[in-house]
C-alpha positions in Angstrom: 110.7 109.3 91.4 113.9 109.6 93.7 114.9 113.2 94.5 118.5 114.0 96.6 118.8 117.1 97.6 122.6 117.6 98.6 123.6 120.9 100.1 126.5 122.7 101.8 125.8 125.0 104.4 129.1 125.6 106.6 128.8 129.0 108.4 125.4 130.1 109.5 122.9 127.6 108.1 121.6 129.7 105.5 121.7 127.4 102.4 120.6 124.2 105.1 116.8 126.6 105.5 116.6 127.0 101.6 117.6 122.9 101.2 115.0 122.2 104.3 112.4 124.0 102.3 113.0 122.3 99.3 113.1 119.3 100.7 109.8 119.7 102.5 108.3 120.5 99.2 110.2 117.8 96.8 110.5 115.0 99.5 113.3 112.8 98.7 116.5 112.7 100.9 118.3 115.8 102.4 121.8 115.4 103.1 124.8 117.2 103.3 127.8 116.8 100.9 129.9 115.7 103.7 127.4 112.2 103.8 126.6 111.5 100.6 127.5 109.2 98.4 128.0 108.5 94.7 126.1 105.6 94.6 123.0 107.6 96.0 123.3 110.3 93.2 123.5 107.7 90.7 120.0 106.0 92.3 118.4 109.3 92.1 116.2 110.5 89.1 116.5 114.3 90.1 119.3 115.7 92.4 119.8 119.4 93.4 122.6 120.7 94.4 122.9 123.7 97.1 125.7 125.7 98.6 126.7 129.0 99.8 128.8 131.3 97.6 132.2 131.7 98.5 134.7 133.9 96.7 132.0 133.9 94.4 132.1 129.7 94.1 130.4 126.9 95.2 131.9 124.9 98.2 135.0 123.7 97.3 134.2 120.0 99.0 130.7 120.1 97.2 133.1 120.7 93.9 135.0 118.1 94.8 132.2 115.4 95.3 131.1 116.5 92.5 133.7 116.1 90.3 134.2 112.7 91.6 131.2 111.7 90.0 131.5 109.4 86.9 129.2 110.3 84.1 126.1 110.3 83.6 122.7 109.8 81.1 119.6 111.5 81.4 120.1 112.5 85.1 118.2 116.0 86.6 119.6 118.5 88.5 118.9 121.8 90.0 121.3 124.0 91.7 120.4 126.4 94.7 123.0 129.0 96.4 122.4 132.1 99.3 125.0 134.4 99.0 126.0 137.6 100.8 126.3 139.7 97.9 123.5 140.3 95.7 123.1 137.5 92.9 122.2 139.7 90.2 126.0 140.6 90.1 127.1 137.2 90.7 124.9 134.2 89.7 126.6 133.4 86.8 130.0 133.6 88.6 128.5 131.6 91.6 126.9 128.9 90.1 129.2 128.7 87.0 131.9 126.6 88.2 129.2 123.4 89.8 126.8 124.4 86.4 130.1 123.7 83.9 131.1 120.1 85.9 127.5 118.9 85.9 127.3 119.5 82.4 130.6 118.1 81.6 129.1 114.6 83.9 126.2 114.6 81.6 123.5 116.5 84.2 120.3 118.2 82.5 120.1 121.1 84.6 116.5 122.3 84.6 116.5 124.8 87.0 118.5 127.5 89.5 117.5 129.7 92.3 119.5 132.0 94.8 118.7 134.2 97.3 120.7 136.6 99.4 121.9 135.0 103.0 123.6 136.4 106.5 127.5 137.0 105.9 130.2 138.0 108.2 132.9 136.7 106.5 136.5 138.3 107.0 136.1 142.1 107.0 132.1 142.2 107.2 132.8 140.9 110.4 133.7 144.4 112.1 130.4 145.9 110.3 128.1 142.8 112.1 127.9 141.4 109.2 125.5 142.2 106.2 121.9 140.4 105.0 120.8 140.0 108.7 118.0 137.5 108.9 118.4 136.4 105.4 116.8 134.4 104.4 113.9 135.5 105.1 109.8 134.4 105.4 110.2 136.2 101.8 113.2 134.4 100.6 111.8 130.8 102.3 108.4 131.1 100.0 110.2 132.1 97.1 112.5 128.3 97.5 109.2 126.7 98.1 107.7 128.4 94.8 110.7 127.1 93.3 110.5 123.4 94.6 106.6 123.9 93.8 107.5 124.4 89.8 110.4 121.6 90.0 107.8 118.9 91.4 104.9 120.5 88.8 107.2 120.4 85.9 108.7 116.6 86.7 105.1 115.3 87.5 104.1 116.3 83.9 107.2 115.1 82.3 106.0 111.2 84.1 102.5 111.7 82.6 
């Protein structure tokens, strides 16, 4: 099986830590939006997708890569995010916009996991920032948990 693991990770390297431990679980490729290319996510059986949250959205370049994609038949994808703000509040925000153009390019996406990430954007900046050290040991097993039951679940869908 071919797994991609794309991320975006532009301001502290939080969401590149949740793609590395992904990635070290899945194997595959790693790479970052910025190097990617169509015809690699077309090659791939299952491709995740990771970014920060910003203004409670996904990358815009990762949206826009994304939306260059043509469409697609039984593909896989996953979709991973670290965000400063706490997800219960905004998952469905942060995720919806990549969630609603994979769909619409014909991704089955069988999974999503967030986790709360270091952010001094804009005004947090005076404060230091807020979710020092995030992620976390904590918040690092939890992604590998999370690769863990993507790999399980695809290895019994090949049986």
């Amino acid at each position: 099986m071919k797994i991609l693991v794309i991320y975006a990770s532009i301001h502290h390297g939080n969401t590149k830590k949740i793609a590395d431990t992904i990635h070290k679980e899945l194997g595959g490729k790693l790479i970052s939006f910025t190097e990617v290319s169509k015809e690699e996510v077309l090659e791939a059986d299952l491709v995740g997708f990771g970014s920060g949250i910003y203004m409670a959205k996904f990358h815009k370049g990762l949206i826009k890569f994304v939306s260059s994609l043509p469409k697609v038949r039984n593909k896989k994808a996953f979709i991973f995010s670290t965000a400063g703000m706490t997800q219960n509040i905004f998952l469905n925000r942060g995720h919806k916009n990549i969630r609603k153009i994979l769909n619409e390019k014909g991704f089955q996406i069988i999974d999503e996991f967030d986790c709360l990430g270091y952010d001094s954007f804009g005004p947090l900046k005076v404060f230091g920032g807020v979710n020092k050290g995030r992620p976390d040991k904590t918040d690092l097993e939890e992604a590998r948990k999370f690769a863990k039951k993507l790999k399980n679940n695809q290895e019994k869908v090949a049986d």
